[in-house]
Backbone of each chain as ProteinMPNN parsed JSONL, in Angstrom:
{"seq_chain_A": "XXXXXXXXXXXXXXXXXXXXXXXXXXXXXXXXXXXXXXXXXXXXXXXXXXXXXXXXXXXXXXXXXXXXXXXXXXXXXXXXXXXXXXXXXXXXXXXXX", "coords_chain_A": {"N_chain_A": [[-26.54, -6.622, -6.481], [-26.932, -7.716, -3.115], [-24.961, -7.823, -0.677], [-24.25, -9.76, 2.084], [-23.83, -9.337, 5.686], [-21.449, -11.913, 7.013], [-22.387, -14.209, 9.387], [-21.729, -14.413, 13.535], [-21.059, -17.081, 13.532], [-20.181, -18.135, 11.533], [-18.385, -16.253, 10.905], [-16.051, -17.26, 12.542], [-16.106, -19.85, 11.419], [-14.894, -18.834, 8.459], [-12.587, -18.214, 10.053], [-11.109, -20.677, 11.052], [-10.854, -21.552, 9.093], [-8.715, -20.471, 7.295], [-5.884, -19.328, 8.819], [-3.53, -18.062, 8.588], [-4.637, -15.944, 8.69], [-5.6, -12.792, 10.69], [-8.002, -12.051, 12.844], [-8.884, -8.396, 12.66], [-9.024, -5.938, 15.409], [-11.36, -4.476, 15.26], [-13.313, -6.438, 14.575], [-13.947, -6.68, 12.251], [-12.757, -7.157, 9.814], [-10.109, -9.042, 7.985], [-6.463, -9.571, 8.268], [-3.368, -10.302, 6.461], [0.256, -10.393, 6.955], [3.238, -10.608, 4.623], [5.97, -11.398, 3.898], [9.103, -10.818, 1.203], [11.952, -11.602, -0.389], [13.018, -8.964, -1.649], [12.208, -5.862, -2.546], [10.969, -6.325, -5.371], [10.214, -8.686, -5.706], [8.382, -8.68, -4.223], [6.553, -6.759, -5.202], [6.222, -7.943, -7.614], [4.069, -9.318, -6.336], [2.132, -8.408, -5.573], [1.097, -7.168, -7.661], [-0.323, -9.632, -8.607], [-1.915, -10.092, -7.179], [-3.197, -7.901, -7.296], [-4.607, -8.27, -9.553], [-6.185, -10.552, -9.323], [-7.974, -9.292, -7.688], [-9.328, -7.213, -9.201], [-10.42, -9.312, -11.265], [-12.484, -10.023, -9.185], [-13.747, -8.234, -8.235], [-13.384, -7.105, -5.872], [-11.377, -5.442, -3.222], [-8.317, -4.746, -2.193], [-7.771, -3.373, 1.213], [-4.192, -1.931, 1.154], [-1.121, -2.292, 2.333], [3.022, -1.437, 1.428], [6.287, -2.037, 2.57], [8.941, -1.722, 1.071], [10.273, -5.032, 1.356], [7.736, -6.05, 2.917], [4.589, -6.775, 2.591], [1.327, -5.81, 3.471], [-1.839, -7.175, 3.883], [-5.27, -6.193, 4.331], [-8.652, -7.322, 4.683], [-12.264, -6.589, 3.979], [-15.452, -5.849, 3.663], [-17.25, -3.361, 2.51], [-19.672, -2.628, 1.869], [-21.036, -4.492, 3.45], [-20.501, -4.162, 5.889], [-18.392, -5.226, 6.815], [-17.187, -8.633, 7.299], [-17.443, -10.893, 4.614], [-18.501, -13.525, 2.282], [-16.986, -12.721, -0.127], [-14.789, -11.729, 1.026], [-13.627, -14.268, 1.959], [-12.787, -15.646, -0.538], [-11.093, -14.16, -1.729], [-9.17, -13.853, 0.207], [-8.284, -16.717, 0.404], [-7.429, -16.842, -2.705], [-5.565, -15.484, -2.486], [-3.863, -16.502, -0.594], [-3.387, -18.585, -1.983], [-1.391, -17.96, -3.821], [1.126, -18.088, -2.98], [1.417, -20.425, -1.823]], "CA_chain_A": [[-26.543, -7.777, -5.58], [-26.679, -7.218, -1.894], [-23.981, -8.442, -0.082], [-24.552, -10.14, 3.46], [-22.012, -9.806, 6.31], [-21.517, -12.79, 8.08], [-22.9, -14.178, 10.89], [-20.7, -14.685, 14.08], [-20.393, -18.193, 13.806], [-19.83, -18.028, 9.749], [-16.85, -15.799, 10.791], [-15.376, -17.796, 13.213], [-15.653, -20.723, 10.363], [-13.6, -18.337, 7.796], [-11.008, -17.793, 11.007], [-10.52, -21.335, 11.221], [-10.794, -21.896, 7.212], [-7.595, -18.986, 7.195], [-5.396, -19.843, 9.537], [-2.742, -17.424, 8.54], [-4.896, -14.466, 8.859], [-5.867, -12.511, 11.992], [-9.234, -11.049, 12.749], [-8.472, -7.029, 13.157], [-9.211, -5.377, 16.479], [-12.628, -4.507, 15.423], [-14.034, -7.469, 14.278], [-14.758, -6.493, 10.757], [-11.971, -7.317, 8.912], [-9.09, -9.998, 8.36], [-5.396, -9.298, 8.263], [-1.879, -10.795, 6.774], [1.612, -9.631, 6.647], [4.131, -10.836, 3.998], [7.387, -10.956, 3.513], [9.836, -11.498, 0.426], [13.522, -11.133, -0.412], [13.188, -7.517, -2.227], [11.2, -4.992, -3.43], [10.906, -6.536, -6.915], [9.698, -10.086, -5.362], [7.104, -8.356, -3.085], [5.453, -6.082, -6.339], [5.244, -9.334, -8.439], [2.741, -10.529, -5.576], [1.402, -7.126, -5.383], [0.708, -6.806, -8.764], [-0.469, -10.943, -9.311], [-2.976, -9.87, -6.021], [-4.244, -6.847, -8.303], [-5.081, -8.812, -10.693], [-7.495, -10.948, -8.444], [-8.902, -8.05, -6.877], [-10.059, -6.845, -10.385], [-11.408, -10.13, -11.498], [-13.432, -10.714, -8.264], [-14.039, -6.987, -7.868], [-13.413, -7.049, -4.131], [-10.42, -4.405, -3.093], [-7.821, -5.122, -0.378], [-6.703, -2.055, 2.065], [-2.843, -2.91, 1.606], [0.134, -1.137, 2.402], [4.123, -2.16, 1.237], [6.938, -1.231, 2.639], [10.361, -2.49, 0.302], [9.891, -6.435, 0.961], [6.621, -6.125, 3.081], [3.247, -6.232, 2.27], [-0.166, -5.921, 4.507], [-3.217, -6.868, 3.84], [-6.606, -5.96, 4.87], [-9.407, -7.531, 3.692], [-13.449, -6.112, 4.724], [-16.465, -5.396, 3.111], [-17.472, -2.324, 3.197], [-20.949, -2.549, 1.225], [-21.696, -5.492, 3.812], [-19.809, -3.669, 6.938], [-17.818, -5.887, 7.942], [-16.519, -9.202, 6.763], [-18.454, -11.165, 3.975], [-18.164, -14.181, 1.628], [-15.861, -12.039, -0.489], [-13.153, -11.388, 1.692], [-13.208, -15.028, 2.484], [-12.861, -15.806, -1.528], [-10.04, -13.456, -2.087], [-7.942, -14.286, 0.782], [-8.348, -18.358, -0.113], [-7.164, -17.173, -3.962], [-4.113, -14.815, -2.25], [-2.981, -17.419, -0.14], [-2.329, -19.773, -2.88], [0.01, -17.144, -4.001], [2.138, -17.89, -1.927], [1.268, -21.493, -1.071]], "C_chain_A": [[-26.174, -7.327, -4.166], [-25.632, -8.384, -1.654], [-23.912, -8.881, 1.604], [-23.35, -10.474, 3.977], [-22.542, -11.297, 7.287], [-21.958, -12.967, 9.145], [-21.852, -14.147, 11.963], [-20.154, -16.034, 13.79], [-19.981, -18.434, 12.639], [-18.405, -17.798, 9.96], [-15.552, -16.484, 11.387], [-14.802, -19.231, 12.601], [-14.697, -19.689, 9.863], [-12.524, -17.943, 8.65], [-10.26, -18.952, 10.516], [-10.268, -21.827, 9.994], [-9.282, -21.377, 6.728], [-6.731, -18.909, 8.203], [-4.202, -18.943, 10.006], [-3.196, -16.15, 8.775], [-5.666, -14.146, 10.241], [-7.099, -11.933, 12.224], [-8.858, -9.639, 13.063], [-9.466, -6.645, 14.694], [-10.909, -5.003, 16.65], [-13.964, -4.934, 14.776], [-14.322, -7.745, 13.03], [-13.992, -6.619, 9.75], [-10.6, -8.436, 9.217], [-7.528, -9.381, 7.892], [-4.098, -10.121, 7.838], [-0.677, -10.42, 6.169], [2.261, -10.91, 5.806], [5.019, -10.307, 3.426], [8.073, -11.462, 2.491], [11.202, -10.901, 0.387], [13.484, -9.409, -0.758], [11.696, -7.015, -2.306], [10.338, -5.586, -4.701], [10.101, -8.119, -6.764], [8.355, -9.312, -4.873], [5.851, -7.412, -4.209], [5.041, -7.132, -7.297], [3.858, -9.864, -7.714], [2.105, -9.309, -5.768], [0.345, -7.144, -6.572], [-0.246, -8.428, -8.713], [-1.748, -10.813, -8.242], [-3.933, -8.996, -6.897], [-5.161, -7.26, -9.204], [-6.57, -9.643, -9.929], [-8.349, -10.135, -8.327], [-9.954, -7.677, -8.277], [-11.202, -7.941, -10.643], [-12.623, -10.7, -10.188], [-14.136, -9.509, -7.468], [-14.275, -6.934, -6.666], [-11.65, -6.948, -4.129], [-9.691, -4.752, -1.965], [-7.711, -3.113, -0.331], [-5.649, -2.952, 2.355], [-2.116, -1.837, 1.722], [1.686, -2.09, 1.914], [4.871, -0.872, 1.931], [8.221, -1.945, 1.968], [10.041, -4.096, 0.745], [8.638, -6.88, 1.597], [5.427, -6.231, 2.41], [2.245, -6.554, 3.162], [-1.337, -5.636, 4.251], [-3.974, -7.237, 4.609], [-7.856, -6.605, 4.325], [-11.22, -7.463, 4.388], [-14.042, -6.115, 3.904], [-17.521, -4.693, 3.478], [-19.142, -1.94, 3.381], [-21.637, -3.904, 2.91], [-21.41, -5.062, 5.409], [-19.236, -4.479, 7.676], [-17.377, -7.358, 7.022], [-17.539, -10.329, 5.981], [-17.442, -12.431, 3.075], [-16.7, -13.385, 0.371], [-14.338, -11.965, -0.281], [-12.644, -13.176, 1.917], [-12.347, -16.232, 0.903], [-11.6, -15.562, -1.582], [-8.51, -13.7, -1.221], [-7.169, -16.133, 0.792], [-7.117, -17.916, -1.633], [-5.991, -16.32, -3.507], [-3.57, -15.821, -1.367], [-2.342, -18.906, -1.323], [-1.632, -19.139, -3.594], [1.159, -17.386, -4.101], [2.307, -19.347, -1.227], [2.614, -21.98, -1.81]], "O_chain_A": [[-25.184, -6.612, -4.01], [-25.508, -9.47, -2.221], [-23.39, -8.024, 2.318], [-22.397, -11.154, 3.597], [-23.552, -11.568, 7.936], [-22.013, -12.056, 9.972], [-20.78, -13.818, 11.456], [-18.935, -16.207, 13.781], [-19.07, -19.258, 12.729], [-17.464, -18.495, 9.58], [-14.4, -16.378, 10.967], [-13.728, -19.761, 12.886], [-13.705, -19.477, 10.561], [-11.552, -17.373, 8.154], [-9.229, -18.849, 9.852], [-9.334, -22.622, 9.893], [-8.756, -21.944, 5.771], [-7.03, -17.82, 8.693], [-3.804, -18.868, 11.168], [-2.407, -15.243, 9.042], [-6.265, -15.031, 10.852], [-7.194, -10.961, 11.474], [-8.293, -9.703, 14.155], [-10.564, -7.173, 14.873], [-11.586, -5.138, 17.669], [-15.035, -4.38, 14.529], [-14.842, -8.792, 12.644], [-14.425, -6.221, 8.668], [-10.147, -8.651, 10.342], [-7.617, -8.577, 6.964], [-3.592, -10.717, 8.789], [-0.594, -10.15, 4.97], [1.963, -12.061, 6.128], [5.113, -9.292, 2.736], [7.941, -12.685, 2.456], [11.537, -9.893, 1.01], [14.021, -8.672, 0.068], [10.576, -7.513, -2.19], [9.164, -5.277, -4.909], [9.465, -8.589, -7.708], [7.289, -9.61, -5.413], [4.631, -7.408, -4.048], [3.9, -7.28, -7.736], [2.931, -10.519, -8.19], [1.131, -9.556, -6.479], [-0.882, -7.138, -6.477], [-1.395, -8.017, -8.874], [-2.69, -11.548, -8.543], [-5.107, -9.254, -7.163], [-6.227, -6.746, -9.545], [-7.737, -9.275, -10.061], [-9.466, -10.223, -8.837], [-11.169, -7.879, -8.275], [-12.405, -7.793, -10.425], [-13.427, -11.619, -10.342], [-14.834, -9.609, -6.459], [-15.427, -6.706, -6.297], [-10.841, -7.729, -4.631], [-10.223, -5.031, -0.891], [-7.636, -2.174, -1.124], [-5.605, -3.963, 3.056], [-2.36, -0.696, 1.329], [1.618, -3.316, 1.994], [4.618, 0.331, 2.004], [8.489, -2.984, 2.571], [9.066, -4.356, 0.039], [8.18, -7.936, 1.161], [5.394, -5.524, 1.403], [2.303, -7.674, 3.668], [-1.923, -4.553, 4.268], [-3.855, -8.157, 5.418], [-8.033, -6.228, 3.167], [-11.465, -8.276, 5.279], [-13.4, -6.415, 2.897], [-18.414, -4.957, 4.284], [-19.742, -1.367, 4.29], [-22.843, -3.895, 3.158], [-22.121, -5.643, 6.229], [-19.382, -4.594, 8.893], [-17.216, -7.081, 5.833], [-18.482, -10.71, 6.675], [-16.211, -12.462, 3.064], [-15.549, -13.823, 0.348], [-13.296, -12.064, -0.929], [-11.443, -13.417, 2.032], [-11.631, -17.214, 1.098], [-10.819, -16.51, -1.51], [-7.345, -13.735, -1.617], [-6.045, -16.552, 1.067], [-6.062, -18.547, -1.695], [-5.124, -16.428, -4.374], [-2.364, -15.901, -1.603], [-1.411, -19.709, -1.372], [-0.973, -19.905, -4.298], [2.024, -17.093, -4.927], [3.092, -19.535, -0.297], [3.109, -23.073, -1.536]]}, "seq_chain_B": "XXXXXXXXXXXXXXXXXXXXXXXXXXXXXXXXXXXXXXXXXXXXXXXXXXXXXXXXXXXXXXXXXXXXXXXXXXXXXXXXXXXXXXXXXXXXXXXXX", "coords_chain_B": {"N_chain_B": [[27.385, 4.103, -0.567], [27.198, 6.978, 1.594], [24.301, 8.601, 2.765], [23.033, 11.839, 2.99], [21.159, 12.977, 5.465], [19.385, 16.057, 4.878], [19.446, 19.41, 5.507], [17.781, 21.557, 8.058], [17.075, 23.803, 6.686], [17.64, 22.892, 3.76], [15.769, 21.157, 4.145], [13.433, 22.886, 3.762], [13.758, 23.928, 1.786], [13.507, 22.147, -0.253], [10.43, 21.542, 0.695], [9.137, 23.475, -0.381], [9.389, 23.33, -3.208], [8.359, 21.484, -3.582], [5.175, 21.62, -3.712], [2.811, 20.098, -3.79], [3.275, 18.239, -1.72], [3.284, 17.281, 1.697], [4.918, 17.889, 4.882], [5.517, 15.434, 7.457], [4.178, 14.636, 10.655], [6.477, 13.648, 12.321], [8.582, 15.077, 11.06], [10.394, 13.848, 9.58], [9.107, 12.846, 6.56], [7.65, 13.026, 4.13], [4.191, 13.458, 2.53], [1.559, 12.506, 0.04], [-1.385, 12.368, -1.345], [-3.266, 10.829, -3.525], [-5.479, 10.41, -5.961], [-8.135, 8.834, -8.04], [-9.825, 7.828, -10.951], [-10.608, 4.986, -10.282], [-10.093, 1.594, -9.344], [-7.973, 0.302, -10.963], [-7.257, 2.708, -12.76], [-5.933, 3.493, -10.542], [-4.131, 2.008, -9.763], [-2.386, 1.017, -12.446], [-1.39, 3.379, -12.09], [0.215, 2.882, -9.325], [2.005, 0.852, -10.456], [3.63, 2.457, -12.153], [5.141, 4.075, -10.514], [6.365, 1.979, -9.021], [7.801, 1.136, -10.792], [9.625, 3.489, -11.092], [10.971, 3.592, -8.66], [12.593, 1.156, -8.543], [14.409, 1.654, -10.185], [15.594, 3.813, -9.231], [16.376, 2.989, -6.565], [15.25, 3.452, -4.302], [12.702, 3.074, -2.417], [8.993, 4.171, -1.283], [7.336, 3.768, 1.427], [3.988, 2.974, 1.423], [0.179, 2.685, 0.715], [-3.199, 1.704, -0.495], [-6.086, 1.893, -1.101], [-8.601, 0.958, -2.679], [-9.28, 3.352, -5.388], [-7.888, 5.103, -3.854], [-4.141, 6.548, -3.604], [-1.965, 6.494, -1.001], [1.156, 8.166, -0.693], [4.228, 7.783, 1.256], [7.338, 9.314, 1.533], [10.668, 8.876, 2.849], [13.769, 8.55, 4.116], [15.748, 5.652, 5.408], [18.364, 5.579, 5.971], [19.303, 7.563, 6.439], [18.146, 8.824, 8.328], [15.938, 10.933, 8.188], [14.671, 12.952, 5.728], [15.958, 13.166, 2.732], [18.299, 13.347, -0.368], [17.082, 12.058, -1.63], [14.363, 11.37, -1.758], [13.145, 13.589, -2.612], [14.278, 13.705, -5.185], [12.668, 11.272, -5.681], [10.13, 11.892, -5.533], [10.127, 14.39, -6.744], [9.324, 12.784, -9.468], [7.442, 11.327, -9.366], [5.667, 13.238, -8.87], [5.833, 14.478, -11.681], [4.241, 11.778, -13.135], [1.494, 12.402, -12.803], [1.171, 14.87, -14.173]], "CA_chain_B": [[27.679, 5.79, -0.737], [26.635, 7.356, 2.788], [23.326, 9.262, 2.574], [23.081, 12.587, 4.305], [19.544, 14.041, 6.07], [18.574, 17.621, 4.858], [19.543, 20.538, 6.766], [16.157, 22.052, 8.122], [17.245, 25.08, 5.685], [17.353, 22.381, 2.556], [14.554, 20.579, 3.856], [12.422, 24.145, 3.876], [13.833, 23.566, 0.437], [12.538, 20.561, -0.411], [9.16, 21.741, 0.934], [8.904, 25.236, -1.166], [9.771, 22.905, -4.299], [7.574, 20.367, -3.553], [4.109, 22.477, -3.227], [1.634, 19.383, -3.349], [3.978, 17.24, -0.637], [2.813, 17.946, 3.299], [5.715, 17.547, 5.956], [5.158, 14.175, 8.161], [4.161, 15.239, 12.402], [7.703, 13.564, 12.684], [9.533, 16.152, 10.405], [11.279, 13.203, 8.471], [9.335, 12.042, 5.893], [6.726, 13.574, 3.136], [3.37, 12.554, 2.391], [0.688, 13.301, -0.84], [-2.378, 11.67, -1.518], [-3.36, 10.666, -5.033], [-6.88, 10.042, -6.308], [-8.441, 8.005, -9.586], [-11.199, 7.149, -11.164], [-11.225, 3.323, -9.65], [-9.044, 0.618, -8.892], [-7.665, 0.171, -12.099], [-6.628, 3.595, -12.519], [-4.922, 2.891, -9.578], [-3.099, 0.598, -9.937], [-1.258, 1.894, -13.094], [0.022, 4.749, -11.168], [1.762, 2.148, -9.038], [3.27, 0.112, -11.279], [4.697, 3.365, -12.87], [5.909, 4.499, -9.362], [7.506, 1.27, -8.643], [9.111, 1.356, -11.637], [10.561, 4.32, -10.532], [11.381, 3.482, -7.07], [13.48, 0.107, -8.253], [15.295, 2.405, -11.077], [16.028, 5.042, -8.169], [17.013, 2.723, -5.557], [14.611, 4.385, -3.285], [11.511, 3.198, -2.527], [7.956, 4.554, -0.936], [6.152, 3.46, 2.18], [2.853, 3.733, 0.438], [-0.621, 2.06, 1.004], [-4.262, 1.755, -1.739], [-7.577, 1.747, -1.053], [-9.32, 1.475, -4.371], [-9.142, 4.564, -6.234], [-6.831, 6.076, -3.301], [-2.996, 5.967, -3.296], [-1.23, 7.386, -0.267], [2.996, 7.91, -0.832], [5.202, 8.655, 2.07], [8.641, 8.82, 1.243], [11.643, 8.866, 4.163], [15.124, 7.619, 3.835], [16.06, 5.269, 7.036], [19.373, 5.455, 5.94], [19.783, 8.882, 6.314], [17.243, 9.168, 9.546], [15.074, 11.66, 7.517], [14.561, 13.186, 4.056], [17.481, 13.106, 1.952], [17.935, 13.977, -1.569], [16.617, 11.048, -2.799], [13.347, 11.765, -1.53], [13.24, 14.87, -3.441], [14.271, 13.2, -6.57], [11.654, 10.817, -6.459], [8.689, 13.051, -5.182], [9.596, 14.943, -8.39], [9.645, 12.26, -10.755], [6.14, 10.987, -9.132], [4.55, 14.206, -9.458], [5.902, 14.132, -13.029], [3.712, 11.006, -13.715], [0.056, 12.91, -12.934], [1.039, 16.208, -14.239]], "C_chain_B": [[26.588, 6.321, 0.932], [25.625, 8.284, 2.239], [22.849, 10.294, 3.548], [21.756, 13.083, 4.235], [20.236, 15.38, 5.744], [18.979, 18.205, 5.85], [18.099, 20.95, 6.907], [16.305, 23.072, 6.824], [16.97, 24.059, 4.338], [16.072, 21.562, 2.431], [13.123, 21.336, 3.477], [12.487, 24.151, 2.5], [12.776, 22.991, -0.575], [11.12, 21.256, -0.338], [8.577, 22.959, -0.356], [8.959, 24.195, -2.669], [8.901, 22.097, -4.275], [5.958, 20.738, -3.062], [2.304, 20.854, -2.921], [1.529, 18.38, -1.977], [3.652, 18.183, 0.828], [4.81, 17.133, 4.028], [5.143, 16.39, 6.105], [4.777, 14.949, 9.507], [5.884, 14.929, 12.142], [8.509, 14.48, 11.788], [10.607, 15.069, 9.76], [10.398, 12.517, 7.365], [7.524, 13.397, 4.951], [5.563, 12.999, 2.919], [2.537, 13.366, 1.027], [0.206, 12.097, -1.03], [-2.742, 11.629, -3.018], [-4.673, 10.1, -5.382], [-7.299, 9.591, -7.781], [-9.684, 7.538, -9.601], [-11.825, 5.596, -10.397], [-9.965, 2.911, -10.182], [-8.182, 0.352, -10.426], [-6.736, 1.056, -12.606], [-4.942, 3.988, -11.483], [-3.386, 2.645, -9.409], [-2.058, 0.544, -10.88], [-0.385, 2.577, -13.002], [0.788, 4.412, -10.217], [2.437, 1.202, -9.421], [4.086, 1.286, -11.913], [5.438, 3.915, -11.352], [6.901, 3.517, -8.953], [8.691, 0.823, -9.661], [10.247, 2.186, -11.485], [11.459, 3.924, -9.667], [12.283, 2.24, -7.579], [14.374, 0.9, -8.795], [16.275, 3.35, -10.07], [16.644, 3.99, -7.195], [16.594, 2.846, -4.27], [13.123, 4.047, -3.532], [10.26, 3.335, -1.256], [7.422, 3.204, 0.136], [4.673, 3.549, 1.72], [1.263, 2.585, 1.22], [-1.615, 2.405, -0.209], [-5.053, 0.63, -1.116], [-8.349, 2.253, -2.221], [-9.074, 1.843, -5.178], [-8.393, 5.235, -5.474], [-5.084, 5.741, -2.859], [-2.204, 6.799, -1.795], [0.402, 7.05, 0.041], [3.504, 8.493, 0.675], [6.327, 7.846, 1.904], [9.451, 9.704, 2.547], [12.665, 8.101, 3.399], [15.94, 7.506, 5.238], [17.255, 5.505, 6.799], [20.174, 6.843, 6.276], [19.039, 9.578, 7.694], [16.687, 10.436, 9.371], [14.789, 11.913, 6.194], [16.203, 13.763, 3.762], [17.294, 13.735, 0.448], [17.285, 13.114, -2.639], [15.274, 11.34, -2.631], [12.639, 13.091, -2.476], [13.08, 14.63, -4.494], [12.443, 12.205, -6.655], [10.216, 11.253, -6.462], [8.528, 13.802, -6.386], [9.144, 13.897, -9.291], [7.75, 11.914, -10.677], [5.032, 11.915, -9.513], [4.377, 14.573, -11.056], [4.755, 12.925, -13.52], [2.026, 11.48, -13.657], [0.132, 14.655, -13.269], [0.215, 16.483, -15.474]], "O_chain_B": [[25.432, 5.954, 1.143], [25.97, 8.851, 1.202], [22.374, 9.997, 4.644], [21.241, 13.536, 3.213], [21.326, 15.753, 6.177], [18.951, 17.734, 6.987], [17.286, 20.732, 6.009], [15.44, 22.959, 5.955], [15.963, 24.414, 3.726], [15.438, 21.272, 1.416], [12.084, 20.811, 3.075], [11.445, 24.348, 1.875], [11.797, 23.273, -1.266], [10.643, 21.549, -1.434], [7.53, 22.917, -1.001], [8.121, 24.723, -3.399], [8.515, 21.928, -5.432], [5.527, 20.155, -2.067], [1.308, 20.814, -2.2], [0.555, 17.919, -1.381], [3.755, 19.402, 0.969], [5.512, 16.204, 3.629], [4.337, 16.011, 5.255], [5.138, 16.124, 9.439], [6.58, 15.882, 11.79], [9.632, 14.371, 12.28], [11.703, 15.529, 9.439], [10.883, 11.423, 7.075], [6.759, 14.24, 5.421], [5.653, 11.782, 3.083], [2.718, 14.571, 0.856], [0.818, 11.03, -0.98], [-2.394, 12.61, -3.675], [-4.828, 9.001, -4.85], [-6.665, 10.107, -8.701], [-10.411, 7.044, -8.739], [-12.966, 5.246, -10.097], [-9.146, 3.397, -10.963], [-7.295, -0.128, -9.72], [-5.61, 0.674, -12.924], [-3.786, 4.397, -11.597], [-2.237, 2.96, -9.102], [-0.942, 0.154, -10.535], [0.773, 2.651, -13.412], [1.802, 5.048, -9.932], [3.394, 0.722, -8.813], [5.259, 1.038, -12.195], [6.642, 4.119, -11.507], [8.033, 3.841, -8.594], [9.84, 0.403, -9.523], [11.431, 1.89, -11.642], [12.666, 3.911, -9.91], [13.144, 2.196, -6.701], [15.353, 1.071, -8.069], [17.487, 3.51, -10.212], [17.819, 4.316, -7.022], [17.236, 2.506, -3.276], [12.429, 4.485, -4.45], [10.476, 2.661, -0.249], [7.189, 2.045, -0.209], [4.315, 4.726, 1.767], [1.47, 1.837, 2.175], [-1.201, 3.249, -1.004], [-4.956, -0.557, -0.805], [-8.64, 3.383, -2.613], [-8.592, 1.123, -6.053], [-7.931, 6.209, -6.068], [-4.769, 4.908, -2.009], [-1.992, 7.996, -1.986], [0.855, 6.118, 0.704], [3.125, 9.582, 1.104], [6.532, 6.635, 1.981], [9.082, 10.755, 3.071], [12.549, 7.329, 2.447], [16.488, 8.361, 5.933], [17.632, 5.862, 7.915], [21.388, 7.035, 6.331], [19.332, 10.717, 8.058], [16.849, 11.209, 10.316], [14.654, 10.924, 5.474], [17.092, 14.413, 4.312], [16.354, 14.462, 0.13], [17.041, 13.256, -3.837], [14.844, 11.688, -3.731], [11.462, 13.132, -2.834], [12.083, 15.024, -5.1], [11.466, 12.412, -7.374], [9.352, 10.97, -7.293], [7.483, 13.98, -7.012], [8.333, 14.377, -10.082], [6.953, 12.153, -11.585], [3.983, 11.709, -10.123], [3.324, 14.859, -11.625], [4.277, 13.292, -14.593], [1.282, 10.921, -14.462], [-0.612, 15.504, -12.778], [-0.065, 17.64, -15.785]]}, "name": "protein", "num_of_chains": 2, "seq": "XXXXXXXXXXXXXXXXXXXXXXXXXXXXXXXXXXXXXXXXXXXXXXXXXXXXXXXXXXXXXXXXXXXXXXXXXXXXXXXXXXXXXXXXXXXXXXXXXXXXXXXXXXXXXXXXXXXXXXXXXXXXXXXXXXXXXXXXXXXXXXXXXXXXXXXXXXXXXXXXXXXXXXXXXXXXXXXXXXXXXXXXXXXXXXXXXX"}
């Protein structure tokens, strides 16, 4: 299945759809930081995110650091930001909602 | 319990003992890259790392893309590598040996 990146004005819908997340610097990807009390709070989401990712086979670029976490979310097959990313960050924000 | 930074002499240590671990540019903190079949793979090898890292007390700056994990361990508390760093760099390389 090909994967189509967004148009501009598509993207600028999933900005305002996402409210919490940032467009990255070069256009092609969305961004959001979270924070929890510990380590041990912040890998439950980690892990409960993994789990998404699997079932919707679309991958964040994340990083943690002890109660941080930062994600990335692109498509790489589509170069740039695609129905996907806009899926995944909808089903990680209710995470957390 | 106060946590003391490495003499350069123990951190040369550290390094000689630790043959898959690179220095950082900043000379405080370690880095090794880790590779897997796919996300899944993954993802195993950090739930067994953060198992570690809560057990230890000490845990990894880290980031994952896909199938790639990248660890860098530092201890702020110590304003470089310490001995905990050490410890858990072994225990990690213990889990893909």
């Amino acid at each position: 299945m090909e994967i189509e990146r967004l148009t501009d004005a598509a993207r600028d819908n999933l900005l305002a759809d996402l409210p919490r997340w940032r467009l990255g610097a070069d256009g092609a990807s969305i961004h959001r930081q979270f924070r929890f009390t510990d380590f041990s709070q912040a890998f439950a989401f980690i892990t409960r995110v993994a789990l998404l990712a699997e079932q919707q086979n679309h991958h964040p670029e994340w990083s943690n650091v002890y109660n941080r976490v930062d994600i990335n979310l692109t498509t790489h097959d589509a170069g740039g930001l695609s129905e996907r990313d806009r899926v995944l960050a909808h089903s990680i924000d209710r995470l957390v909602a």
